[in-house]
C-alpha positions as CSV (number, residue, x, y, z in Angstrom):
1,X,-59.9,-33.7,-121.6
2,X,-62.4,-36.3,-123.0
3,X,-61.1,-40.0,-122.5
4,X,-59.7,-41.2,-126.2
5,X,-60.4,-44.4,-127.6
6,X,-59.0,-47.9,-125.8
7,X,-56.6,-48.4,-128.8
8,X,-55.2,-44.4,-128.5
9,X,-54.5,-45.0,-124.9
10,X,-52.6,-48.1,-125.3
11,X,-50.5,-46.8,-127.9
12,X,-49.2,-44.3,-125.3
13,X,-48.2,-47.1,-123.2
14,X,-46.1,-48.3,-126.3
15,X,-42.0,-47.6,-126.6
16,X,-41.5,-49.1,-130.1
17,X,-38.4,-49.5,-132.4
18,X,-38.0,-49.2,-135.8
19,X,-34.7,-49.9,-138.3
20,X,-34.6,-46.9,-140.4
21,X,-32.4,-43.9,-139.7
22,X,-34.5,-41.4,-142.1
23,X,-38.9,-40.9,-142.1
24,X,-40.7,-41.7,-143.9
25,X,-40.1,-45.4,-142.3
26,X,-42.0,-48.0,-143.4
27,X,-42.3,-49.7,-139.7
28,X,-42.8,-46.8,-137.8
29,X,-45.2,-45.4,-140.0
30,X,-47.4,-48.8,-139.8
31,X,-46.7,-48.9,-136.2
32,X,-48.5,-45.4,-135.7
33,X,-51.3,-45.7,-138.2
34,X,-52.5,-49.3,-137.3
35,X,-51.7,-49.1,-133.5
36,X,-51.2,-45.7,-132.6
37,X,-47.9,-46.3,-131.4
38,X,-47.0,-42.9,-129.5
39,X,-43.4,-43.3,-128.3
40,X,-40.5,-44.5,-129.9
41,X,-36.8,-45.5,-128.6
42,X,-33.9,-45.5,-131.1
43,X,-30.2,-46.9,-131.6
44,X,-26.9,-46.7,-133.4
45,X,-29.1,-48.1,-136.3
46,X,-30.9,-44.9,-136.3
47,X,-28.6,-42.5,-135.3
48,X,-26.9,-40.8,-138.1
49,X,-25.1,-37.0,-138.1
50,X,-26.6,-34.8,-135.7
51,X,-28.3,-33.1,-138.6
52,X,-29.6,-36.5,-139.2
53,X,-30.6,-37.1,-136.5
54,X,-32.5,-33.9,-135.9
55,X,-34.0,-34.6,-139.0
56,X,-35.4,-37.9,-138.4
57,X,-36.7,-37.1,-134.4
58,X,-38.7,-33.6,-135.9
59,X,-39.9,-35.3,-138.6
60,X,-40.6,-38.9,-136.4
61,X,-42.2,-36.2,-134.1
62,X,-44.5,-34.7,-136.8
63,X,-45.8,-37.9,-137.5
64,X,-46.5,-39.4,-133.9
65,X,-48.1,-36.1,-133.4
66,X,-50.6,-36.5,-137.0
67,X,-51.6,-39.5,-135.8
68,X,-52.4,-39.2,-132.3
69,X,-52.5,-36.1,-131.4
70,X,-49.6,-36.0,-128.6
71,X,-45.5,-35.4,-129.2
72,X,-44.0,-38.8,-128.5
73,X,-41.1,-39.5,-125.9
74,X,-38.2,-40.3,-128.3
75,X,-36.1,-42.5,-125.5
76,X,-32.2,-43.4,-126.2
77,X,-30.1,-45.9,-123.9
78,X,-27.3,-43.1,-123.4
79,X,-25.3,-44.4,-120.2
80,X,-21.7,-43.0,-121.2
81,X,-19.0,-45.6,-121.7
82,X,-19.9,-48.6,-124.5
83,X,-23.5,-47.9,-123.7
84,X,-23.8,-45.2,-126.0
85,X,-26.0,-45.1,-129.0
86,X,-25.4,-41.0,-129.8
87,X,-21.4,-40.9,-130.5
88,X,-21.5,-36.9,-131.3
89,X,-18.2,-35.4,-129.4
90,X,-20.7,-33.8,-126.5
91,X,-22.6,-36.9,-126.1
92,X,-19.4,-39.1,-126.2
93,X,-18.8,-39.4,-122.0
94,X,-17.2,-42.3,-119.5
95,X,-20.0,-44.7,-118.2
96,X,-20.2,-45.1,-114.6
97,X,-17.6,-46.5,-113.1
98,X,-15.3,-44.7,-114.9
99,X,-16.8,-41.1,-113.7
100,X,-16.9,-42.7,-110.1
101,X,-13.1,-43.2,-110.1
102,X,-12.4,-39.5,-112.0
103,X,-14.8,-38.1,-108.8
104,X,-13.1,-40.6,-106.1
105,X,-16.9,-40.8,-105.0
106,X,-16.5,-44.0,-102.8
107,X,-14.5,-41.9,-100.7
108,X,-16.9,-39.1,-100.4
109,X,-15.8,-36.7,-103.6
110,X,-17.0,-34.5,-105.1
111,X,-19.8,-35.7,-107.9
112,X,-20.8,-32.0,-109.3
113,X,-19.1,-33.1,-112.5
114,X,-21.1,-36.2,-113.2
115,X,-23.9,-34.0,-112.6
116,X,-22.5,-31.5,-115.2
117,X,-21.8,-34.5,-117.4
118,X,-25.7,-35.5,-117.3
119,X,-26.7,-31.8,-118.2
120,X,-24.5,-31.4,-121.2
121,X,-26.0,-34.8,-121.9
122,X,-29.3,-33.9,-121.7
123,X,-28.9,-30.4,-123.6
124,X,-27.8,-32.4,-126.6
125,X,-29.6,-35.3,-126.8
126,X,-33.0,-32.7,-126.4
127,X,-31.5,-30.2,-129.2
128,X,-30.9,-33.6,-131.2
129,X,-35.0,-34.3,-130.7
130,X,-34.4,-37.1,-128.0
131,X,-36.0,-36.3,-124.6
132,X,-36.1,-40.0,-122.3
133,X,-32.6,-40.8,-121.4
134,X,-32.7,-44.7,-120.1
135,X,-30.1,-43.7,-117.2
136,X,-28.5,-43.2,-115.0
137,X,-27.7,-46.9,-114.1
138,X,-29.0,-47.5,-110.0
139,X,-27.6,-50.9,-109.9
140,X,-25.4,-51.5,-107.0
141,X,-22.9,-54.3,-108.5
142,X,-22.1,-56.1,-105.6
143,X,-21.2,-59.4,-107.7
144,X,-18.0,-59.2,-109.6
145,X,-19.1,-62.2,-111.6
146,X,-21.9,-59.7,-113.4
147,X,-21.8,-60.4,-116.2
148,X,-24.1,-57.3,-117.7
149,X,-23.8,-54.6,-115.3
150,X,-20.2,-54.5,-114.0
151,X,-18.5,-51.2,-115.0
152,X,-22.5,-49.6,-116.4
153,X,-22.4,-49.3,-112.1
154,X,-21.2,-46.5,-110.4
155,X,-19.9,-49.1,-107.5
156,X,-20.5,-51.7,-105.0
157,X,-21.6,-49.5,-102.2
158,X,-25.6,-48.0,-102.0
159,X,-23.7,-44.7,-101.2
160,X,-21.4,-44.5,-104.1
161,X,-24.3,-45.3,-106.3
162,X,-27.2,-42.9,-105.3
163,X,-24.2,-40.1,-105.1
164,X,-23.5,-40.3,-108.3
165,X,-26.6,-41.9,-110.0
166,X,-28.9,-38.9,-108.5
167,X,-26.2,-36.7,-109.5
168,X,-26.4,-38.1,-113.0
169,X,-30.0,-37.6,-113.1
170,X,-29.8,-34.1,-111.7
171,X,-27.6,-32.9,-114.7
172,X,-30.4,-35.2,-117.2
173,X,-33.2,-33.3,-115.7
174,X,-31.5,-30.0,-115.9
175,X,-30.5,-30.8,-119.6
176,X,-34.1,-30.7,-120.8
177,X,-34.3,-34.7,-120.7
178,X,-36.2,-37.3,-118.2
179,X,-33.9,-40.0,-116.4
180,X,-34.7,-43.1,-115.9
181,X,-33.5,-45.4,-113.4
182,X,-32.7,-48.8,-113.7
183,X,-32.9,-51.5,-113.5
184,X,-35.5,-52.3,-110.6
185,X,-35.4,-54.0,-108.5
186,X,-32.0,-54.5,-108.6
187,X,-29.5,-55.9,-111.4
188,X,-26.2,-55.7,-109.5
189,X,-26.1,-59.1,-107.5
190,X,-26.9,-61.2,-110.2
191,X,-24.5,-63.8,-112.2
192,X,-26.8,-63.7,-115.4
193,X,-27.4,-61.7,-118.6
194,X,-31.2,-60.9,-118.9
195,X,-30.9,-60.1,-122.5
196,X,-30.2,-64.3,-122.5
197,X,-31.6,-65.8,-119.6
198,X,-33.3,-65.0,-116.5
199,X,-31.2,-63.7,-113.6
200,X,-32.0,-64.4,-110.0
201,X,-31.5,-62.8,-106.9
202,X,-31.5,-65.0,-104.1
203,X,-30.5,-62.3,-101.1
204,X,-32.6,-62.1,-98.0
205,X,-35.3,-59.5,-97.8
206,X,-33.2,-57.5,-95.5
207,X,-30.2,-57.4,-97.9
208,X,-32.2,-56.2,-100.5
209,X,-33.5,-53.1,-98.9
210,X,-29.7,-52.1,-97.5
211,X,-28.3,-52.6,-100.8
212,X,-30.4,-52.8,-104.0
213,X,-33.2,-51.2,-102.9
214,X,-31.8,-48.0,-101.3
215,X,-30.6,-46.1,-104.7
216,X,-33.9,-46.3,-105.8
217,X,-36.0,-45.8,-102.7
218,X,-33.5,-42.8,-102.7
219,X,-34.1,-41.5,-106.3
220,X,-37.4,-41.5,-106.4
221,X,-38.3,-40.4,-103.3
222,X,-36.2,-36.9,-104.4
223,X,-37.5,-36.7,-108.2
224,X,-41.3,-37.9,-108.1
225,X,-42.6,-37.4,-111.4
226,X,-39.4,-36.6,-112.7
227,X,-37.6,-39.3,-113.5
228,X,-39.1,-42.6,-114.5
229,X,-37.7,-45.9,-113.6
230,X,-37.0,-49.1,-115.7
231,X,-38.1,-52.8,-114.5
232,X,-35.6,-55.7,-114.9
233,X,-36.3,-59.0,-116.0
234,X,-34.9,-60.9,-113.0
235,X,-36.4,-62.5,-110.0
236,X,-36.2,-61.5,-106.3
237,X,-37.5,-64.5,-104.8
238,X,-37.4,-62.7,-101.0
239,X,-39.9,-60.3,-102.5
240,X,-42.0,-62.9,-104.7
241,X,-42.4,-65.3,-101.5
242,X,-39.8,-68.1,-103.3
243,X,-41.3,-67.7,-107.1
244,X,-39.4,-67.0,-109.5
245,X,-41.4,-64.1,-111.1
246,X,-39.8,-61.1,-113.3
247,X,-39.7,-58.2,-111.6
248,X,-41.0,-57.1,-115.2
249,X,-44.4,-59.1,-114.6
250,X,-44.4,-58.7,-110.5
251,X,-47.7,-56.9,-109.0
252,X,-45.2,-57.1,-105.3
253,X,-42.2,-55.4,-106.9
254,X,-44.0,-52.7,-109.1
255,X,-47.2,-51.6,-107.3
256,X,-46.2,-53.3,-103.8
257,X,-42.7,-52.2,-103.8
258,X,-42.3,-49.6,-105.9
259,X,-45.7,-47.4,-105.7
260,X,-47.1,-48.4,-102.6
261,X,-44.0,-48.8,-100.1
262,X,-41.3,-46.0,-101.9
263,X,-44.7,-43.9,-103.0
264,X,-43.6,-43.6,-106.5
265,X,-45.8,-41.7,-108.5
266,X,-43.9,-41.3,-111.6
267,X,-44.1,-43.9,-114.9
268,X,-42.5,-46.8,-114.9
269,X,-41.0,-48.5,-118.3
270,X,-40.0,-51.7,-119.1
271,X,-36.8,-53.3,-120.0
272,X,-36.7,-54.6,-123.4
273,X,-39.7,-57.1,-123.7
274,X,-37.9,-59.2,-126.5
275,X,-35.1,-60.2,-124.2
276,X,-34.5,-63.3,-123.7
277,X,-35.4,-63.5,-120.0
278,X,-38.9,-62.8,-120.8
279,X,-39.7,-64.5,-124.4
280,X,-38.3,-68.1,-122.9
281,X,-41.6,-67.4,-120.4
282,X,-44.4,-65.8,-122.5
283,X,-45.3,-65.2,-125.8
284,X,-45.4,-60.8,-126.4
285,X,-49.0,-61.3,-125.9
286,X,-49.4,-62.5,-123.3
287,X,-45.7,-61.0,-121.7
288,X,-47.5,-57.5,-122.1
289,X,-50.7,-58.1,-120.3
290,X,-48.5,-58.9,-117.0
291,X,-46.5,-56.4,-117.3
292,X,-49.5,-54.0,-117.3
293,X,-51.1,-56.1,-114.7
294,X,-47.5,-55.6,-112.4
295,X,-48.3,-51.9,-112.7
296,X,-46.1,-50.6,-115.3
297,X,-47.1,-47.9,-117.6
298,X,-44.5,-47.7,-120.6
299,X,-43.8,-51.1,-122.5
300,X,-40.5,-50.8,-124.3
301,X,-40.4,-52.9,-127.1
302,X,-36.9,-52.2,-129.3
303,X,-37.0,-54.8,-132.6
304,X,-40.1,-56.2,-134.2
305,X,-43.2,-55.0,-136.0
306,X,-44.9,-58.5,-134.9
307,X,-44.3,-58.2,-131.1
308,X,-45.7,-54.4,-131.0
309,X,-48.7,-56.1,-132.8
310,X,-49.1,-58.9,-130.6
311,X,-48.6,-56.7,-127.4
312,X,-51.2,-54.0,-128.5
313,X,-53.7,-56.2,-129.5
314,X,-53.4,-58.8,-126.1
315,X,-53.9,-55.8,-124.1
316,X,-57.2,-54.7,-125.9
317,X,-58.1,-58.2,-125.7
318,X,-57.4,-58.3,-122.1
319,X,-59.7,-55.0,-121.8
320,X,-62.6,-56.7,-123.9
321,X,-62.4,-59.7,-122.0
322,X,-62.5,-57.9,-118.5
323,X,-58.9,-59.5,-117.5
324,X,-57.9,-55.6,-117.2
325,X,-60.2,-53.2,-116.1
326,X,-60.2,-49.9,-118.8
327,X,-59.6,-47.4,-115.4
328,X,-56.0,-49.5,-115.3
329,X,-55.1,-48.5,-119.1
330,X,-56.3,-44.5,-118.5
331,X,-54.2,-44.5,-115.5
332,X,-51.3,-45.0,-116.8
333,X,-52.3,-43.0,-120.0
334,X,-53.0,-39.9,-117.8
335,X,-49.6,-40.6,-116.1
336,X,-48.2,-40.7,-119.4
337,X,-49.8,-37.3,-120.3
338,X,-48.6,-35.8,-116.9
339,X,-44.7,-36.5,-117.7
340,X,-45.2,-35.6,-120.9
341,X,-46.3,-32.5,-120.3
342,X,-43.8,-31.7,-117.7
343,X,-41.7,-32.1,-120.7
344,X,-43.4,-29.9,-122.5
345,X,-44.5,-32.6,-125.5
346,X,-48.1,-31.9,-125.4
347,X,-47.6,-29.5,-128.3
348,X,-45.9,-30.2,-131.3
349,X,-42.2,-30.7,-131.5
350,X,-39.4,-28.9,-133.7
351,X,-35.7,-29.5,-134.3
352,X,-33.1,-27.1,-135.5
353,X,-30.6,-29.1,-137.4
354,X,-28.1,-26.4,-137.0
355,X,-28.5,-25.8,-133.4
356,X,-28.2,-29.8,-133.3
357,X,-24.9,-29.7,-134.9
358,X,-23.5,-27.1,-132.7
359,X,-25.0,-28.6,-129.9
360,X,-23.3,-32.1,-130.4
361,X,-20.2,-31.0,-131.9
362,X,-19.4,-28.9,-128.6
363,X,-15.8,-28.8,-128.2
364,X,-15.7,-27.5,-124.5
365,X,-17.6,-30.4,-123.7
366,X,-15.7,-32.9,-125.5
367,X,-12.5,-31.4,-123.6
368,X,-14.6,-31.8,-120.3
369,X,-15.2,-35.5,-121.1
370,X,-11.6,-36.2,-121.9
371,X,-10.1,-34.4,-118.8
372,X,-12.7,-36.8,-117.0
373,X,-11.7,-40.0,-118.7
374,X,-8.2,-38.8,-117.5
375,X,-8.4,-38.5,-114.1
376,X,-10.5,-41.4,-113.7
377,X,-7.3,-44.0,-114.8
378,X,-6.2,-45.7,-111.8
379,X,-3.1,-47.9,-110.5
380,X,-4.4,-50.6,-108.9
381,X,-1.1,-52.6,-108.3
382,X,2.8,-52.0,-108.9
383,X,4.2,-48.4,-110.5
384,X,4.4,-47.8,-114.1
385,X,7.9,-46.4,-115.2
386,X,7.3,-43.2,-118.0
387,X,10.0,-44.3,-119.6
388,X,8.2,-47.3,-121.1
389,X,6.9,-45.2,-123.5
390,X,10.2,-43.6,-125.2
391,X,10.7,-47.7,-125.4
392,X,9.3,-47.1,-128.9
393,X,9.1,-50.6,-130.7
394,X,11.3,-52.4,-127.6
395,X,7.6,-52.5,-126.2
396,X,5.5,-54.9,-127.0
397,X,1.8,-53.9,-126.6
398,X,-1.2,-56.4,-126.8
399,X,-5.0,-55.5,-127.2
400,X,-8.3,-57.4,-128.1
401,X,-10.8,-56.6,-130.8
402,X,-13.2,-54.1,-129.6
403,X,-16.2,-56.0,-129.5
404,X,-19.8,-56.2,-127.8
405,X,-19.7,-58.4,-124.8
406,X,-23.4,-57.8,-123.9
407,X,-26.4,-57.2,-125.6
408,X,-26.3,-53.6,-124.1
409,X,-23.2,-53.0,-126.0
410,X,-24.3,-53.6,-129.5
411,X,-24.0,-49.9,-130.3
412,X,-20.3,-49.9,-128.9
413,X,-17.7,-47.9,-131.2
414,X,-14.7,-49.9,-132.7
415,X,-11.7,-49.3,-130.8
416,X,-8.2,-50.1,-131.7
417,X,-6.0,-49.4,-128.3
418,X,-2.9,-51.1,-130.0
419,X,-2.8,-49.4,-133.1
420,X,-2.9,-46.0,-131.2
421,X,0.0,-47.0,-129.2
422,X,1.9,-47.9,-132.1
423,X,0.8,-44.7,-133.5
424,X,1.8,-42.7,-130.5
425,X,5.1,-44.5,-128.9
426,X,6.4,-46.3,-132.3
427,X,5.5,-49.4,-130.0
428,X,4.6,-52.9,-131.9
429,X,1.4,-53.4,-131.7
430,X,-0.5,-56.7,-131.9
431,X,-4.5,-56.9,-131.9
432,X,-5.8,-60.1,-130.6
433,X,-8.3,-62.2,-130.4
434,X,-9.9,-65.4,-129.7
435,X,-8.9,-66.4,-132.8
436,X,-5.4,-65.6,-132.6
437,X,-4.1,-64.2,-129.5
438,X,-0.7,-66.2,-129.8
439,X,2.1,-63.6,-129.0
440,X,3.8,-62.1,-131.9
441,X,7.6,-63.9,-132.0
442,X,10.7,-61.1,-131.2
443,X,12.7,-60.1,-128.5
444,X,11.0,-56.9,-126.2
445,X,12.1,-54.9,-123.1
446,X,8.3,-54.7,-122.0
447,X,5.0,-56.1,-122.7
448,X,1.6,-53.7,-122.2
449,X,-1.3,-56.1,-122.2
450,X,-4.5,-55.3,-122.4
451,X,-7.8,-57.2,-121.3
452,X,-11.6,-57.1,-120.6
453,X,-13.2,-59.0,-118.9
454,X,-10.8,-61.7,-118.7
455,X,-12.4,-63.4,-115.8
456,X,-15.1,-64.5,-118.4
457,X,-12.5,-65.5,-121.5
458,X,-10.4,-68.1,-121.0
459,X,-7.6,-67.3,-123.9
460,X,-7.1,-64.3,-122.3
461,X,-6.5,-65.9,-119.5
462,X,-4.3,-68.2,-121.4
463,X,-2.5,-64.8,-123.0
464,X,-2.2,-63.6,-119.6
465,X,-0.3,-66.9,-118.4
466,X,1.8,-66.6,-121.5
467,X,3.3,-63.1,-120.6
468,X,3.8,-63.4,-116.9
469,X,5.6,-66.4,-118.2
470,X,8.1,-64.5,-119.9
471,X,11.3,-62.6,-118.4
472,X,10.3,-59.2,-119.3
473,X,8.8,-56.4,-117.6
474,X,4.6,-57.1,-118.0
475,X,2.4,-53.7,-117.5
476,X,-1.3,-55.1,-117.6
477,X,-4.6,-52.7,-118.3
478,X,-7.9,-53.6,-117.6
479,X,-10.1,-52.2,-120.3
480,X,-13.5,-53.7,-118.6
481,X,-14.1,-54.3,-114.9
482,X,-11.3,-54.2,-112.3
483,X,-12.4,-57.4,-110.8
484,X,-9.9,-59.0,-113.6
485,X,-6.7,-58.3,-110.3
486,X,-7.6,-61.1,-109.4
487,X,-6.4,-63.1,-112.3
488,X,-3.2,-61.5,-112.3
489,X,-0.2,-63.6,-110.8
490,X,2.6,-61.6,-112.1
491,X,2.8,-58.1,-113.6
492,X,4.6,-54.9,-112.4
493,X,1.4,-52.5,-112.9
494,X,-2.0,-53.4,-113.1
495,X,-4.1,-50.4,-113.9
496,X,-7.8,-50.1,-114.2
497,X,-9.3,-47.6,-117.4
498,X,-12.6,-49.1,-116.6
499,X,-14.0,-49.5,-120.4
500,X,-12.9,-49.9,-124.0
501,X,-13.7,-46.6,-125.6
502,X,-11.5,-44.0,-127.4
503,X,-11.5,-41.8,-124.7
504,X,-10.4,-44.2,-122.2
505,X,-8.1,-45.5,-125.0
506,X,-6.4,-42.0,-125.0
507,X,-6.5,-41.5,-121.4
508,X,-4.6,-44.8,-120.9
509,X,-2.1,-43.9,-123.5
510,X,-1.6,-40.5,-121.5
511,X,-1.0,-42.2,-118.1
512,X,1.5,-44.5,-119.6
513,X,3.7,-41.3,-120.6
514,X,3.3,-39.5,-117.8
515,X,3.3,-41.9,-115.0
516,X,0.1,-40.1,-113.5
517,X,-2.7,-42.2,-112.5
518,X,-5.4,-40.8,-110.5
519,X,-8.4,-42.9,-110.0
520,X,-9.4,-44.0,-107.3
521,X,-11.3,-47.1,-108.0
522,X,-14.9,-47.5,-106.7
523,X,-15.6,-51.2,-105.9
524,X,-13.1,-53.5,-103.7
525,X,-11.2,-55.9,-106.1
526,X,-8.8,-58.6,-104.4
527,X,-5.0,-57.9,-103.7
528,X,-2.9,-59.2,-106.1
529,X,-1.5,-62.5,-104.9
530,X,2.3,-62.3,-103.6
531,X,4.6,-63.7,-106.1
C-alpha cells in the first residue's frame, strides 16, 4: 500500500470525542474533514437506544470511512459496574471486584463466567457498532486509600487480577471486540486521582515487577496484537530513575518497559489527554508530541475540538521540524492498520439496528448478570437475621445519593437503594446526603445503612457514629469498596455489595430476605475492631 499523506497518518493515531448522540455532528464532522480524525471513543452523552446507537456508529462509520478511507475504531470505556457508558440490559454487568467475589477467584475459582461476561459484552457492544472496549481493568489495587481504582480492580493479589482480567479479555476478544488493558504501568498503589492530579508511585523496582507489572507482562505476552493497552498518567519514579515523568510521556515505561522488555507488539492508547494529571504539565501540543515520542500509537483525546487541533497540528510540526522522524508516525500508522484489520475495519462498516436491539435487550444475558451480582454479595462481619426484612416500616434503612465519585464514573446510572427497600419490605426509607444526612426522628427495631466510600466522606462517617450510637440493631452495607470495615466500630453485619448499581441494589435487597450471602471478598480488609 502506498504511504498516505503525514496529516492521514496522524489522524489514525487520533481517538477523538465528540457531544452529539446522532450524525451528522458538527465536531466530529470538522474533526475528520480538517484533521482526518480516524477513530473516535464515545459516552453516555452519545449513547442513546440501541437503535440509536447503531444508527449513529454505522453512520459515524460511513463518514470516517469518506474521509479517510479506513473504518474507524469506535472505543467505549465499558468496565461493568458504575463504569459503564452502554446501560442496554446485556451490556449492564458487575465491575470487577464484584465478579471476583461471585467467582471467589482469590481463592482459586472458577473465572469461566467473567470470561462469558466479557463475550456477551463484546457481542453487543460490536452488533451496537463499537469495537475497542477500554478493559478489562489490570490494576492490582494494593492501596485501600485509591481513590480511583478501588472496586474497577479485580483485587489486591497479581494472581486474582491477571485470572480474571485475561479472562475478561478472553470473552472481549471472543465477542468481536479488542481489550485493552489498563492502566500501565500500574494505577493500583497510588493515593491520587489522575483525572485531578498526578499520582505517584514510589515502590521499589522490585515491587513493581511482583505486583503491578505482572498482570500486564502476563496479558500481553498471551494476546500480542490482540489486545491493546492504555498508559496512565502517573509516575513510577523506580522506573524513571527518581523523575517524576507520566508514564503517558515515558520513552522507559512505553518502549523500555513495555515493547522492549514484555515484547509487546500490539498498539498502545493513551489515557485521557485532558486530564488533569497531564494538562497541569503541558499544553495538548506539546502533551501529544511526548506521548508519541514515549512510543504510544493511539492518542485518546475524549472532550474538546481545540485540543484534537492542537495535538494534530504539534505533531506535524514536530515532523516538519525534524523533532519526530516521519518512520515514527508510519509505524504506528501501520500498527494501527494491522489491528484494524484483525478486526476486520479495513472495509466499510454496517449496523443492523434490529440485530442491535435484540442484541442489547438479551434477556438470558441480563438474568446471567443478575445471578452474578447475586452471588457476589458477601458478609464480611456479624450475621444478618431474614427476618429483618418482614420488619416492614420497624426498619429504618439509610442510603446516599447515587452520585459520581470519580471522573470515571460520570456515566454512572442513578440509583435509589432506599426507595427500593421501601418498595420491597414496606421499610422507611431515608436518602441522604451531604447535605442532609441527619437521621430521620422515630422509634425503629433496626437500622440498614448504607455507605460508599466512607473512608473518604467524613458525614458519613459522622452518620455512621450516629447509628452505632443508638440502642438498636445496626446492619451496615458497603456499596463501594470493602476497605470501609475498618470504620465500623459497632454493627451486627457488615456486608460488602461492592458498587452502587441497580443490580447490586437488587442483589443486596435479595440477601437481606434470604440471609444468603456468598461472596467471597477478593482483597484483605481489617477485622472489625472488638466492641
Amino acid at each position: 500500500m502506498q504511504t498516505p499523506s503525514l496529516r492521514r497518518m496522524i489522524g489514525q493515531m487520533l481517538l477523538a470525542g465528540f457531544p452529539g448522540a446522532a450524525m451528522p455532528d458538527a465536531q466530529a464532522l470538522r474533526l475528520m474533514e480538517e484533521y482526518s480524525v480516524g477513530n473516535f471513543i464515545l459516552f453516555a452523552r452519545n449513547i442513546g437506544s440501541a437503535v440509536e446507537t447503531a444508527r449513529l456508529c454505522g453512520a459515524l462509520s460511513e463518514a470516517v470511512y469518506a474521509k479517510t478511507g479506513f473504518a474507524p475504531f469506535l472505543a467505549v470505556d465499558q468496565e461493568g459496574g458504575a463504569v459503564l457508558r452502554a446501560h442496554e440490559r446485556s451490556l449492564a454487568f458487575p465491575g470487577a471486584m464484584a465478579l471476583a467475589a461471585a467467582t471467589h477467584a482469590a481463592a482459586g475459582g472458577d473465572v469461566s463466567p467473567i470470561r462469558e461476561v466479557g463475550r456477551r459484552a463484546g457481542s453487543a457492544l460490536r452488533a451496537l457498532g463499537m469495537n475497542v472496549d477500554f478493559a478489562p481493568v489490570l490494576d492490582v489495587n494494593s492501596e485501600p486509600q485509591n481513590p480511583v481504582i478501588g472496586v474497577r480492580a479485580y483485587g489486591d493479589s497479581p494472581g486474582t487480577v491477571t485470572a480474571c482480567g485475561l479472562a475478561m479479555a478472553e470473552g472481549l476478544r471472543t465477542g468481536g471486540v479488542l481489550p485493552v488493558f489498563k492502566h500501565f504501568p500500574g494505577h493500583g498503589n497510588v493515593s491520587v486521582d489522575s483525572h485531578i492530579g498526578l499520582p505517584v508511585n514510589d515502590a521499589p523496582r522490585a515491587a513493581l515487577e511482583r505486583t503491578e507489572w505482572a498482570p500486564f507482562s502476563a496479558g500481553v505476552s498471551r494476546f500480542g496484537m490482540d489486545a491493546g493497552v492504555m498508559t496512565a498518567h502517573l509516575v513510577c519514579r523506580a522506573l524513571e530513575g527518581g523523575k517524576d515523568v507520566p508514564g503517558t510521556l515515558s520513552p522507559r515505561a512505553v518502549t523500555g518497559l513495555l515493547r522492549q522488555t514484555f515484547g509487546f507488539s500490539g498498539l498502545v492508547f493513551t489515557d485521557c489527554m485532558e486530564m488533569g494529571a497531564l494538562t497541569a504539565l503541558y499544553d495538548p501540543g506539546e502533551a501529544a508530541v511526548r506521548a508519541v515520542e514515549a512510543g504510544c500509537d493511539v492518542l485518546t483525546i475524549s472532550h474538546t475540538f481545540e485540543a484534537v487541533a492542537h495535538a494534530a497540528d504539534a505533531l506535524q510540526s514536530a515532523v516538519e521540524s525534524g523533532r519526530i522522524p516521519e518512520a515514527r508516525i508510519e509505524a504506528s500508522f501501520r500498527r494501527i492498520l494491522a489491528v484494524k484489520e484483525r478486526l476486520g475495519l479495513l472495509g466499510r462498516q454496517q449496523t443492523n439496528p434490529a440485530a442491535a436491539e435484540a442484541a442489547a435487550s438479551d434477556a438470558e444475558a441480563a438474568g446471567f448478570h443478575a445471578e452474578l451480582a447475586g452471588k457476589s454479595i458477601t458478609l464480611l462481619s456479624g450475621a444478618v437475621d431474614p427476618v429483618l426484612a418482614g420488619l416492614k416500616a420497624q426498619v429504618r434503612i439509610l442510603a446516599p445519593e447515587a452520585y459520581a465519585q470519580t471522573g470515571a464514573e460520570l456515566d454512572a446510572p442513578r440509583v435509589n437503594l432506599a426507595g427500593m427497600a421501601a418498595a420491597r419490605f414496606g421499610w422507611h426509607a431515608q436518602t441522604v446526603s451531604e447535605a442532609a444526612y441527619a437521621p430521620a426522628p422515630g422509634s425503629f427495631a433496626a437500622n440498614v445503612l448504607c455507605l460508599r466510600n466512607a473512608r473518604f466522606s467524613a458525614w458519613q462517617q459522622a452518620l455512621l457514629r450516629r447509628l452505632e450510637d443508638a440502642s438498636v440493631p445496626l446492619v451496615v452495607v458497603l456499596l463501594g469498596g470493602p476497605y470501609d470495615l475498618q470504620l465500623v466500630r459497632r454493627a451486627d453485619a457488615v456486608i460488602a455489595a461492592y458498587e452502587y448499581t441497580r443490580l447490586s441494589a437488587g442483589a443486596v435487597l435479595a440477601a437481606l430476605e434470604t440471609g444468603a450471602f456468598p461472596g467471597e471478598c477478593p482483597v484483605r480488609v481489617p477485622e472489625r475492631p472488638a466492641l
